[in-house]
C-alpha positions in Angstrom: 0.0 0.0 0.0 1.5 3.4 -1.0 0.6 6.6 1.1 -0.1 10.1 -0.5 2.7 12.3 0.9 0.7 15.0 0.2 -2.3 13.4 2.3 0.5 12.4 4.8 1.0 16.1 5.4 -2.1 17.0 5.4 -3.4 19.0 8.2 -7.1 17.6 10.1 -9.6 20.8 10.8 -10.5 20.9 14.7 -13.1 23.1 15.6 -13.6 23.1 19.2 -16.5 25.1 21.5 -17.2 24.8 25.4 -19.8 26.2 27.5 -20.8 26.5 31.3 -24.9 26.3 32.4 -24.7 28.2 34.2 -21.5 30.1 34.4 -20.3 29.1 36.3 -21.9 25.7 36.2 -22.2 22.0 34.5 -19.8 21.9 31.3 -20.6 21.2 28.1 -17.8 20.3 25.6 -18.1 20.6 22.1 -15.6 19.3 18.6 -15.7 18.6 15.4 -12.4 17.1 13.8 -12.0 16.6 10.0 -9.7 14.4 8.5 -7.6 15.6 5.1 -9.8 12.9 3.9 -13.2 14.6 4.6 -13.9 12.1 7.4 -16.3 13.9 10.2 -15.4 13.2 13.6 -18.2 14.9 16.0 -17.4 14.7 20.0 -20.7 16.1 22.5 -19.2 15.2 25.9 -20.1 16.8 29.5 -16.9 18.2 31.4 -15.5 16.5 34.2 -16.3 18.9 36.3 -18.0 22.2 37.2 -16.4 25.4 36.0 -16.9 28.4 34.0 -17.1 29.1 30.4 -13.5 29.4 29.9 -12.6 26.1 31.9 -15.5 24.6 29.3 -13.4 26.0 26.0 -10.0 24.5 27.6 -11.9 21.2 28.2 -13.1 21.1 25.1 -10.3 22.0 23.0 -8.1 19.1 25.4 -10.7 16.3 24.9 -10.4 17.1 20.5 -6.9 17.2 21.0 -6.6 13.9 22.5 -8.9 12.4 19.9 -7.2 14.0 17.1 -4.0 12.6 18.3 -5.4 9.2 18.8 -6.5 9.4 15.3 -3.0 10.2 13.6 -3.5 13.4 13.2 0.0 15.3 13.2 -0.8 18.3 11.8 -3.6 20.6 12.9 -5.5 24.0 12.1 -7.5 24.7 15.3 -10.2 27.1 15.2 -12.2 28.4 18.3 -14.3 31.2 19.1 -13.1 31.9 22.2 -10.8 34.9 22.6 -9.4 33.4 25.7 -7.8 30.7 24.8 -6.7 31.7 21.1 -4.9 34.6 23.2 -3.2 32.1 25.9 -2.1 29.5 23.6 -0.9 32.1 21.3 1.3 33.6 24.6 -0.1 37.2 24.1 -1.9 36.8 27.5 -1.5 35.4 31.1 -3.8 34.3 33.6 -3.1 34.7 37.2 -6.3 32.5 38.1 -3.9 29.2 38.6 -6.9 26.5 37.8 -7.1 28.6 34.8 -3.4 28.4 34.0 -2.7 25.0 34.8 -5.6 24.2 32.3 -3.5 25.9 29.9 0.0 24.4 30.5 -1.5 21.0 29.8 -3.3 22.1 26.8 0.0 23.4 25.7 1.6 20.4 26.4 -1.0 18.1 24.3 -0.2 20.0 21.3 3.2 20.2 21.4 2.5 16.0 20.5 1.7 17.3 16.9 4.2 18.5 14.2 3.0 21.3 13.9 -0.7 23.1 14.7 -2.1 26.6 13.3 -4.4 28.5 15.9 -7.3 30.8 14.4 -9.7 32.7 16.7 -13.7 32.9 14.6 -17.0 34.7 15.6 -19.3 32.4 17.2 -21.3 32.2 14.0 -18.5 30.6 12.2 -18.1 27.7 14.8 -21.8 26.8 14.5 -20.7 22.7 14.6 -18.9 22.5 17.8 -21.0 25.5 19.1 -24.3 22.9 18.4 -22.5 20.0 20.2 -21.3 21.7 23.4 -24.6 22.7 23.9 -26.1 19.1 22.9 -23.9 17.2 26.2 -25.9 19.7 28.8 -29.1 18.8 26.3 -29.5 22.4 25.3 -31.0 23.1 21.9 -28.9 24.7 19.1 -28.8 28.3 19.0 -29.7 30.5 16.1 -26.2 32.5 15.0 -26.9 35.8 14.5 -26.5 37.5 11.4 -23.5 39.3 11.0 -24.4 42.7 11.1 -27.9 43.0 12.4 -28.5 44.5 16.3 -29.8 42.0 18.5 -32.9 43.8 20.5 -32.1 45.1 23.6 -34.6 43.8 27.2 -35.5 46.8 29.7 
């Protein structure tokens, strides 16, 4: 059997989403890997624990990460829309809330197993998939996104 070396090298599409009901609260973790092949991979898990919405995203992201590896994945493009983590794993921020950072280090840790990974931050209605199945583990239904550029109404 011959291999592809340009499938070889391919990179898998992770899309990961997390989120705490409430926040904080029960965890809801959310992922949708992609192989170079086209092959779906959807992952709707509750957290561990209880935590808050960014402890949910780091979940999240470290459960996809574990699957992805245990796939063969070695190369990556990981897309979240959480601002939080995009901005720690990309070392432009800090968090002095240790849980928080510790969370972090290992996530740090489990991609530094692939040869090489690609981080991009999204709006939430670009991450509709793992958005869907984060809510799905707490049995929340999906969400509506919101059109890009339209006001949501304002409650008095």
């Amino acid at each position: 059997m011959s291999v592809d070396p340009a499938r070889a090298s391919a990179a898998w599409q992770l899309w990961f989403d997390g989120c705490a009901l409430p926040n904080p609260g029960r965890l809801g973790l959310g992922a949708l890997l992609v192989s170079p092949e086209g092959r779906r991979i959807e992952l709707s898990l509750a957290g561990s624990r209880h935590g808050c919405s960014n402890e949910a995203e780091l979940e999240a992201l470290g459960a996809a990460l574990d699957r992805a590896h245990a796939e063969g994945a070695r190369r990556l493009t990981v897309t979240g829309d959480s601002d939080f983590v995009v901005r720690h794993l990309r070392g432009e921020q800090r968090t002095a809330i240790v849980p928080l950072l510790e969370r972090v280090v290992h996530i740090e840790a489990l991609l530094a197993r692939f040869e090489s990974v690609s981080l991009e931050w999204v709006p939430r209605h670009r991450n509709r998939d793992a958005d869907r199945l984060s809510r799905a583990a707490l049995g929340l239904p999906d969400k509506p996104a919101p059109v890009p550029g339209r006001r949501r109404a304002r409650h008095r």
